[in-house]
C-alpha positions in Angstrom: 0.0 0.0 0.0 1.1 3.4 -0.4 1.7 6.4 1.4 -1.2 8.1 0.1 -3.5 5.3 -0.9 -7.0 6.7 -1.1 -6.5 10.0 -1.4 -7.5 11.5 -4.8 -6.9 14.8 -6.4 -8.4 16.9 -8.7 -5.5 18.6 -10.5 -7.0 21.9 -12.1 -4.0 23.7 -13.6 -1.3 24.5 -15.6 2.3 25.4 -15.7 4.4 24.5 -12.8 4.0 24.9 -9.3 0.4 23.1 -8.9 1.3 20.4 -10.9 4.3 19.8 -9.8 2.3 19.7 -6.2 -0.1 17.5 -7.5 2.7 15.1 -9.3 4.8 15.1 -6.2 1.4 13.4 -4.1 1.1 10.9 -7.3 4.3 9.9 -7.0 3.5 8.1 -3.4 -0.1 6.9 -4.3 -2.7 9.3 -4.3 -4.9 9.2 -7.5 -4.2 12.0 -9.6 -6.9 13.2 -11.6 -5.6 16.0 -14.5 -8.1 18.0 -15.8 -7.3 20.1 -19.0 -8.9 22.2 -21.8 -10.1 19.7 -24.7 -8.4 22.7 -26.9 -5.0 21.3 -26.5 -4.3 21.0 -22.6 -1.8 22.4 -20.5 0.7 24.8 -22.0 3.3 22.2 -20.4 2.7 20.0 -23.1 4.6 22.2 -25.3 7.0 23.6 -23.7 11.0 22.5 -24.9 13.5 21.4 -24.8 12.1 19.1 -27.9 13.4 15.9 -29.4 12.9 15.2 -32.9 9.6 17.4 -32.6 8.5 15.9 -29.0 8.3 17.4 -25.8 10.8 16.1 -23.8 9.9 17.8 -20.2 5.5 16.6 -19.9 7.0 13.2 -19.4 7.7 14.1 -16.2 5.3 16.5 -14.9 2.6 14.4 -16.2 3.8 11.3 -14.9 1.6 9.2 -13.1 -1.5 11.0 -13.8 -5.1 10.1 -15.0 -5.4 12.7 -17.9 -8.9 13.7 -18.8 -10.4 16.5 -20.9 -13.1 18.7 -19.4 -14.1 22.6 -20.2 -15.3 24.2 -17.1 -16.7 27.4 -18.7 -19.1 25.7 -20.5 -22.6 24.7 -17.9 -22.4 20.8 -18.5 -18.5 21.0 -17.9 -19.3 22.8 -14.8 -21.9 20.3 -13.6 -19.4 17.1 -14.5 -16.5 18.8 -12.7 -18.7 19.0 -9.4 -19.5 15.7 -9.7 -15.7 14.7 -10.0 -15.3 17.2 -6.8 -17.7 15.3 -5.0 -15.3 11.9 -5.3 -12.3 13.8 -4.5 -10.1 14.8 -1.2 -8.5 17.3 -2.8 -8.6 20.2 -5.5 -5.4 21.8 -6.6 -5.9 24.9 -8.8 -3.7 27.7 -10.0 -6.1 30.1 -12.2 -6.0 33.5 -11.4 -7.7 34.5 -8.4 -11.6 34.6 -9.0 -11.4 33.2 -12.0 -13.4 29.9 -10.8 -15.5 32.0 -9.2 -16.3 33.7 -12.5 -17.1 30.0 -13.8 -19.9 29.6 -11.1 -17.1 27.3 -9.5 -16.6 29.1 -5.9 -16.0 27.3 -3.2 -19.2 27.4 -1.0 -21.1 25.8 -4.6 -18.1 23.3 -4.2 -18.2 22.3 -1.1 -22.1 21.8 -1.8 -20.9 19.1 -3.7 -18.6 17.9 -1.1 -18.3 19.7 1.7 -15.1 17.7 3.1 -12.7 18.5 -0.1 -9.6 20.6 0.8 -8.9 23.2 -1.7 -5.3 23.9 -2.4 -5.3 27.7 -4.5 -2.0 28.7 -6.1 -1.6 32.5 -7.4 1.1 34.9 -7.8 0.4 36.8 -5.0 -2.2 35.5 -3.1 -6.1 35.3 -3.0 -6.0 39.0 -0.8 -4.3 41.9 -1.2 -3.6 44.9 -3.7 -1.8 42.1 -5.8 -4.5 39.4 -5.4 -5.7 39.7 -9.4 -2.3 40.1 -10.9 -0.8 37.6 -13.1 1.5 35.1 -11.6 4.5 34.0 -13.2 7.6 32.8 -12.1 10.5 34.9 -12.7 8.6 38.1 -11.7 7.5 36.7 -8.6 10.9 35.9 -7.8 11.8 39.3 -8.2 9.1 40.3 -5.9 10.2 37.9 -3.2 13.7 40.0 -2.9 15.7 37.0 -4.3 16.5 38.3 -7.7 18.0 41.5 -6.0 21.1 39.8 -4.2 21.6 37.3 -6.9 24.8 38.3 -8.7 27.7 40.9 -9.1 27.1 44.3 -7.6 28.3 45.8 -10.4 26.3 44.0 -13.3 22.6 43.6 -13.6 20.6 40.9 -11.1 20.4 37.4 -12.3 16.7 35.6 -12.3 17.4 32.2 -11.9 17.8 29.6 -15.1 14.9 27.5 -14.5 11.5 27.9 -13.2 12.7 27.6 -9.1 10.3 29.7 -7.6 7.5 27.0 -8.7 9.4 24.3 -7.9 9.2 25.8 -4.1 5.9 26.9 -4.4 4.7 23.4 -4.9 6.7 22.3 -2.1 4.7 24.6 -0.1 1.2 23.4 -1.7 2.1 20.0 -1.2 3.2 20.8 2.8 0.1 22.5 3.5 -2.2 20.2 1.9 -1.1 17.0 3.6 -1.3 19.6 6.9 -4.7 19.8 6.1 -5.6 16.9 5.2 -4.2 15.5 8.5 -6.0 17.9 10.2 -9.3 16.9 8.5 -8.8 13.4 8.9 -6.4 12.8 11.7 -8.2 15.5 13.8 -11.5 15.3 12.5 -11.3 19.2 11.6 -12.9 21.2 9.1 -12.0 20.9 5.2 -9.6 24.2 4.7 -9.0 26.5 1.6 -5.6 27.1 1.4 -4.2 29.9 -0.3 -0.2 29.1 -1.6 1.5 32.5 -3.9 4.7 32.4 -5.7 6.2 34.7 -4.2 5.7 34.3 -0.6 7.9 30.7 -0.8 11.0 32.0 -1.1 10.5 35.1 0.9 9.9 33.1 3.6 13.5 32.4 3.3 14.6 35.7 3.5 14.7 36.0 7.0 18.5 37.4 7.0 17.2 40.1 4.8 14.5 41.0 6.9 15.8 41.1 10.3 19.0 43.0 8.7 17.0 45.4 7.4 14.5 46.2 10.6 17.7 46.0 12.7 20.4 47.8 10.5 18.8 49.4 8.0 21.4 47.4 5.9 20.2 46.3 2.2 21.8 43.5 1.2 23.3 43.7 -2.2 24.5 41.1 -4.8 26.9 38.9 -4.3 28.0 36.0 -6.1 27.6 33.7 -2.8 26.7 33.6 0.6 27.5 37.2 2.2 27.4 38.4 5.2 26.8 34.8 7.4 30.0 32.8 6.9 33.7 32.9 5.8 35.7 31.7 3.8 33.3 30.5 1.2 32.7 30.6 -2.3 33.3 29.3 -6.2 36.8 28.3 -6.8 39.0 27.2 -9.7 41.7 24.2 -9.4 44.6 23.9 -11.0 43.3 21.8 -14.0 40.7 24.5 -14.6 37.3 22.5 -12.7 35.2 24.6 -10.7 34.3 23.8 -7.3 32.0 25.4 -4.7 33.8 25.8 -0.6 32.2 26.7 2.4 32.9 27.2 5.8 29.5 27.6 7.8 30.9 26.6 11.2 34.7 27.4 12.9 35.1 23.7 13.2 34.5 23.5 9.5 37.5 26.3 9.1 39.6 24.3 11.6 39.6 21.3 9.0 39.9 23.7 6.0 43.2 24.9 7.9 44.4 21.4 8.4 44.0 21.1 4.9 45.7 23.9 3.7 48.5 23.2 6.3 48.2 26.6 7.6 47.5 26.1 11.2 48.8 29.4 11.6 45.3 31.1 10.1 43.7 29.6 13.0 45.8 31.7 15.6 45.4 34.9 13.6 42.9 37.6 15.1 41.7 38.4 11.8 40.3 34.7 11.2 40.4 32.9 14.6 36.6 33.6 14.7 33.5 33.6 12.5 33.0 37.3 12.6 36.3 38.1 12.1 36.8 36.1 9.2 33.7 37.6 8.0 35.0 40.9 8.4 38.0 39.8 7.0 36.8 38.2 4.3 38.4 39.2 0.7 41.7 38.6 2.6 40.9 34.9 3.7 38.9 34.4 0.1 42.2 35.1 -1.5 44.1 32.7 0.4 41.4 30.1 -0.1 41.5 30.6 -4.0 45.4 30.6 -4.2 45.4 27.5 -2.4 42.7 25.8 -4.6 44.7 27.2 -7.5 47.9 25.1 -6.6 45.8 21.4 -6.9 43.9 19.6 -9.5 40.7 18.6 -8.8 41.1 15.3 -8.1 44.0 16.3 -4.9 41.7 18.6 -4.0 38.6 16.6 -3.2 40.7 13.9 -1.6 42.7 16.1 0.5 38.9 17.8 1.3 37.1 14.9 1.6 39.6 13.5 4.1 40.0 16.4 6.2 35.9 16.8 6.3 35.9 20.5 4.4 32.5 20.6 2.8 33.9 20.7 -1.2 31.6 19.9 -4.3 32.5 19.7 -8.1 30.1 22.5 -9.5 28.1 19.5 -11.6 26.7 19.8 -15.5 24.3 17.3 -16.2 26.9 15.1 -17.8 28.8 15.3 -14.9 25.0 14.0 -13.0 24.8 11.7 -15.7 28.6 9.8 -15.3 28.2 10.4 -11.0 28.1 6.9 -9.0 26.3 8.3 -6.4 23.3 9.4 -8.6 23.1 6.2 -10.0 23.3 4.4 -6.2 20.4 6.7 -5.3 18.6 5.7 -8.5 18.1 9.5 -9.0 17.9 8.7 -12.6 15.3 6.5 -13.8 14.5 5.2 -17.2 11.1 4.8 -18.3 9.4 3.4 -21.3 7.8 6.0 -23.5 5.3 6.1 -26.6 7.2 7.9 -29.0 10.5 8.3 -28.1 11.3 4.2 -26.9 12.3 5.4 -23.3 13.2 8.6 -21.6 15.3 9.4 -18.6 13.7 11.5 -15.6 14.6 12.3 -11.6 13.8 9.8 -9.5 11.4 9.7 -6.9 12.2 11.9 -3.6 12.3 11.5 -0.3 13.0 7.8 0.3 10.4 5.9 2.2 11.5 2.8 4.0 8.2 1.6 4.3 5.9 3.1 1.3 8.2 4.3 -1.0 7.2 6.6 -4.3 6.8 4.7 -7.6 6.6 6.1 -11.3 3.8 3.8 -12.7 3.6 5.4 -16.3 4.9 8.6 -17.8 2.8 11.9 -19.0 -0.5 10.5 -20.9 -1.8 11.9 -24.3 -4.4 14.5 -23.8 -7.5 13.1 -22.9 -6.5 9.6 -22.4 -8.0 8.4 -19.2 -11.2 9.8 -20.2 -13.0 6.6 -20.8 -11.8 5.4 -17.5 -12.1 7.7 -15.0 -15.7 9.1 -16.3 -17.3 5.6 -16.9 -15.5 4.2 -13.1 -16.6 7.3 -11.0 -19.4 8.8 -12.8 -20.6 6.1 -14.7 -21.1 8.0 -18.1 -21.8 5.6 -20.6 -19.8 5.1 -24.6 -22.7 7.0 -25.8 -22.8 9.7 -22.9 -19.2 10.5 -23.7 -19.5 10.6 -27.4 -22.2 13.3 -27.2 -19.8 15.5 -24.5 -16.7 15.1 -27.2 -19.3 16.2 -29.8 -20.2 19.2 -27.8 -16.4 20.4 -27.1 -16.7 19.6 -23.8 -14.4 17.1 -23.7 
């Protein structure tokens, strides 16, 4: 049995975070139901990189999921979605905020038709608020969150991050605070919640440093191409044979092995770096002794030398170097899974590791439309002729 055997999800929504959320609880168990547009589906199903013409990338975020078709705006659509809400624990959406409500599809005339479903909303910015009817994308919201400000040089423009993370986290978040609710529903026989999950908010909530800096010190952190401010020495390095490699000290006893490593015992008597603050006050003089150092050894001495000593020291990986690592392919990180159109396709394993109920990837991202058939004959009980009439009409 699974981890989240029973549990069924309506999955309401497009590109990233909420599916990701909703693909993250299909991975251990629950039954994933994807509702999309009959006009071509989720925007995700296009989206590159492409091979040979095929979307490489819905593979993934569709694995595991019972696709079907359905168009909410249109009064039978409406009518069949409630019915699917009524055999569901949970609905995951990410339209903009009031935009079911526009549909006829608010909560109170969903919880009508089941008034124990948890409903898991994902905006931009929120469901309240000055903000609340904004768009919501990614890279935007991660400027808003204070994250794309300190990424960087100080003297060049700030850097949005290369791929969609602020979604990634975001459906974290959904996921976290829908199994909260749903324990508290079942576990605690509480009330069915709304929840209410932005893009933005996610990663602020990491920014405490920035925060507390601020209301304290009136200090504005600025960029800085890695972690400023909280520990030293620390950083991107280059070796000898031209590999780059990511430091960091975070604790002194972390320094103290650094220092055995470098055979400098003396930097752990000197004022300016015997402490944390110090060395962080100190810093460009310590960086430069780090990076010299670094400089002198290939990257094989320097990892064994590292590794021995227990200085925290990683390769900065490519995906070839993911691809060639033993310790990816221990942790079956990579999986290969059969695939249509393409013969197989290669995708991140499932994570966290259960010992008891561990995740499984049953099948990869359906065609549009494909469990149709299944899931409205098994929970509704449409008949052949029932659904023929709905495709005719558009509505699915």
């Amino acid at each position: 049995m699974s981890a989240l055997h029973g549990i069924r999800v309506l999955d309401v929504s497009t590109v990233i975070a909420a599916p990701f959320a909703a693909g993250l609880m299909a991975d251990f168990g629950a039954d994933v139901i994807k509702v999309e547009q009959p006009d071509g589906g989720d925007p995700f199903r296009k989206l590159g990189p492409y091979h040979n013409g095929e979307v490489l990338r819905w593979a993934t975020m569709g694995r595991n999921k019972r696709c079907i078709t359905l168009d909410l705006r249109k009064e039978e659509g409406k009518n069949i979605f409630l019915q699917l809400a009524a055999k569901c624990d949970v609905l995951i959406e990410n339209f903009r905020t009031g935009t079911l409500d526009k549909w006829g599809l608010d909560a109170e005339t969903i919880r009508q038709a089941n008034p124990a479903i948890i409903i898991t909303r994902i905006t931009g910015y929120g469901q309240t608020g000055p903000y609340a009817n904004m768009a919501g994308f990614g890279t935007p919201a991660t400027a808003f969150s204070g994250m794309t400000y300190i990424t960087g040089y100080e003297d060049r423009p700030p850097v949005s991050p290369s791929f969609s993370l602020v979604d990634y986290i975001t459906g974290l978040y959904a996921v976290m605070s829908t199994m909260m609710a749903l324990y508290h529903r079942d576990a605690l026989k509480g009330k069915a919640q709304e929840i209410d999950v932005s893009l933005y908010e996610g990663i602020f909530r990491m920014m405490e440093i920035l925060v507390a800096d601020f209301h304290k010190n009136g200090n504005i952190r600025k960029r800085k191409p890695k972690l400023s401010g909280t520990s030293s020495p620390g950083g991107t390095y280059q070796t000898k044979d031209g590999k780059w490699v990511v430091l960091v000290c975070s604790t002194d006893r972390t320094y103290e092995y650094l220092t055995r490593a470098m055979k400098r015992s003396d930097l752990l008597e000197n004022p300016l770096f015997s402490t944390m603050k110090s060395r962080v006050e100190n810093d460009p003089a310590i960086d430069g002794l780090v990076r010299e150092w670094i400089s002198t050894l290939d990257y094989a001495a320097l990892k064994e030398v590292a590794d021995r000593e227990g200085v925290p020291v990683s390769l900065v990986y490519s995906a070839e170097d993911i691809f060639a690592d033993p310790h990816y392919a221990a942790r079956k990180n990579i999986v290969e899974m059969p695939h249509p159109t393409l013969g197989t396709i290669k995708m991140p394993g499932v994570v966290p590791k259960f010992s008891e109920t561990p995740g499984e990837i049953k099948w990869v991202g359906p065609s549009l439309g494909s469990h149709n058939i299944e899931v409205y004959s098994e929970l509704l009980g449409l008949t052949k002729q029932q659904l023929e009439e709905l495709k005719s009409k558009g509505i699915m």
